[in-house]
C-alpha positions as a Markdown table, in Angstrom:
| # | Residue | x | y | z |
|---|---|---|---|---|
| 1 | Unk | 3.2 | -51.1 | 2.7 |
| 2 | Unk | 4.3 | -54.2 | 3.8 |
| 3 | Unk | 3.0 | -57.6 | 1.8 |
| 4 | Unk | 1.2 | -59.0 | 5.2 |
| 5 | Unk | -0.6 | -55.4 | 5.5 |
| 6 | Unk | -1.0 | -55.7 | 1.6 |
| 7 | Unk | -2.8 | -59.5 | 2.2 |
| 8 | Unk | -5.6 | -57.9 | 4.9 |
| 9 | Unk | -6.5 | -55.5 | 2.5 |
| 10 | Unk | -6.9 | -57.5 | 0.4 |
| 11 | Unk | -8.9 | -60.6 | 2.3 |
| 12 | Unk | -10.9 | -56.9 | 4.1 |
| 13 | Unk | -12.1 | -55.8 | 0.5 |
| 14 | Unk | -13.2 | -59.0 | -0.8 |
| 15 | Unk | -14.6 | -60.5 | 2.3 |
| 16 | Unk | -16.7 | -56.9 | 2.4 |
| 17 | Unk | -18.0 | -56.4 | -0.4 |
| 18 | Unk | -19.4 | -60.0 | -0.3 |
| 19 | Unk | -22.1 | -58.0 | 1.6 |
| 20 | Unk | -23.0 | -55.4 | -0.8 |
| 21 | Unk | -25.2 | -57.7 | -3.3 |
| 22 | Unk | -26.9 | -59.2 | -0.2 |
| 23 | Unk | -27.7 | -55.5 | 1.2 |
| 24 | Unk | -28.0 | -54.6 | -2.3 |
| 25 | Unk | -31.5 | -57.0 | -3.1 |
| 26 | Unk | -32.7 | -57.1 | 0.3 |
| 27 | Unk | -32.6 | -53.2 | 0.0 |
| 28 | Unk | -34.8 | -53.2 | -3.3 |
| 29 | Unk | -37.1 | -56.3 | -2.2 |
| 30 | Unk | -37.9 | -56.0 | 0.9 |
| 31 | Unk | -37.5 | -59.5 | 0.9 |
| 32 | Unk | -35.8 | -60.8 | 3.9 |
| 33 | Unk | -37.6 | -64.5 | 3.9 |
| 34 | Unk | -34.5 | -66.2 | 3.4 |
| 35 | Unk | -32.2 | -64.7 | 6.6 |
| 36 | Unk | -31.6 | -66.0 | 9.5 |
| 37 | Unk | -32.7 | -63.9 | 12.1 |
| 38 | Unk | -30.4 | -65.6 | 14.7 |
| 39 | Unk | -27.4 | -65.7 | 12.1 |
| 40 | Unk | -27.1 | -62.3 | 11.3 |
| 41 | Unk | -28.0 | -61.1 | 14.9 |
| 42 | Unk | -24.7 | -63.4 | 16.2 |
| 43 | Unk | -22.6 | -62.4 | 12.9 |
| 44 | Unk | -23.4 | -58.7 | 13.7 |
| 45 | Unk | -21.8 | -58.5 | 16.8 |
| 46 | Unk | -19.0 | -60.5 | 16.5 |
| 47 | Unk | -18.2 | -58.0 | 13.3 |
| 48 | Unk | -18.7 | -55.4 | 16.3 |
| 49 | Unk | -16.1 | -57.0 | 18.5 |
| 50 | Unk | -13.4 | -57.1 | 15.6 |
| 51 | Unk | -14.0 | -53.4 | 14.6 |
| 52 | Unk | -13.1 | -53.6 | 19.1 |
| 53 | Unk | -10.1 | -55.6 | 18.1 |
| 54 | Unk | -9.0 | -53.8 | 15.5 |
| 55 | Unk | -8.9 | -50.4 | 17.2 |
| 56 | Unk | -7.5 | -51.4 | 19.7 |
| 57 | Unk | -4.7 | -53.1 | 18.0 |
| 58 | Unk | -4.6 | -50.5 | 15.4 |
| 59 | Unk | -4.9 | -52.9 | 12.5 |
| 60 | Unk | -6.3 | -50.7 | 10.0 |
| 61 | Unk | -7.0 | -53.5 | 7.6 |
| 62 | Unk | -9.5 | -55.3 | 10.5 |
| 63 | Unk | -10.6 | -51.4 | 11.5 |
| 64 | Unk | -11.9 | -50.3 | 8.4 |
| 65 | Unk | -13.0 | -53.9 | 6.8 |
| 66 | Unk | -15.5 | -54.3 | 10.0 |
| 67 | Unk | -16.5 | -50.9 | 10.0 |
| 68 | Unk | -17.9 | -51.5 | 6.5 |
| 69 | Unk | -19.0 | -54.7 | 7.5 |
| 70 | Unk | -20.7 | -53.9 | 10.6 |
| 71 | Unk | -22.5 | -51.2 | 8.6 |
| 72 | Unk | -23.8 | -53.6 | 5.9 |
| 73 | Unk | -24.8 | -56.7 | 8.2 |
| 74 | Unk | -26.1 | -53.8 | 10.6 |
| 75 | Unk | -28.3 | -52.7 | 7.5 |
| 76 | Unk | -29.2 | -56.4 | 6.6 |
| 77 | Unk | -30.3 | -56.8 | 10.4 |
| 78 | Unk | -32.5 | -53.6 | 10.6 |
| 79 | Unk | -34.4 | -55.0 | 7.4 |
| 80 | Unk | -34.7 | -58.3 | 8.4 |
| 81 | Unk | -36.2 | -57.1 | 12.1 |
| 82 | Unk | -38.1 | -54.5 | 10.4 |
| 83 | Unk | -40.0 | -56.0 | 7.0 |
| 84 | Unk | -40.3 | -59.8 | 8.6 |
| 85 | Unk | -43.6 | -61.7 | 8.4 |
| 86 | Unk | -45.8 | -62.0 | 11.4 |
| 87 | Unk | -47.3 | -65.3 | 12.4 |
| 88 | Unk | -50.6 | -65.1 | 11.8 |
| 89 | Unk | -52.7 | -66.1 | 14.8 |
């Protein structure tokens, strides 16, 4: 494996599994009060559009970081659309 390939697996893992304690809470709280609705819609599918990128390059580093990724902000974004507060009229 070569030291460049070693370095995006790296900068994939870490930058990944900043997601998990995010998923993590808003998983067991239900709270989604403090996400940007806008934020993670836009972050979403630009993750989408690397895991694009990555496949078609065939950078597994970029593949399998924003397949992970994309599943985790994908899961953050389902939560946030599905347990947000209504305005009350």
């Amino acid at each position: 494996m070569q030291t460049s390939e070693l370095i995006g697996y790296l900068a994939a893992a870490l930058t990944t599994c900043s997601f998990v304690p995010q998923a993590l809470h808003t998983f067991r709280t239900r709270d989604v009060s403090g996400i940007s609705l806008g934020m993670y819609s836009v972050f979403t599918a630009g993750v989408a559009l690397w895991l694009l990128y990555g496949l078609a390059l065939a950078a597994w580093p970029i593949v399998v970081a924003n397949a992970i990724t994309l599943t985790l902000a994908g899961t953050i974004l389902t939560m946030k659309l599905r347990y947000r507060t209504r305005p009350r009229d």
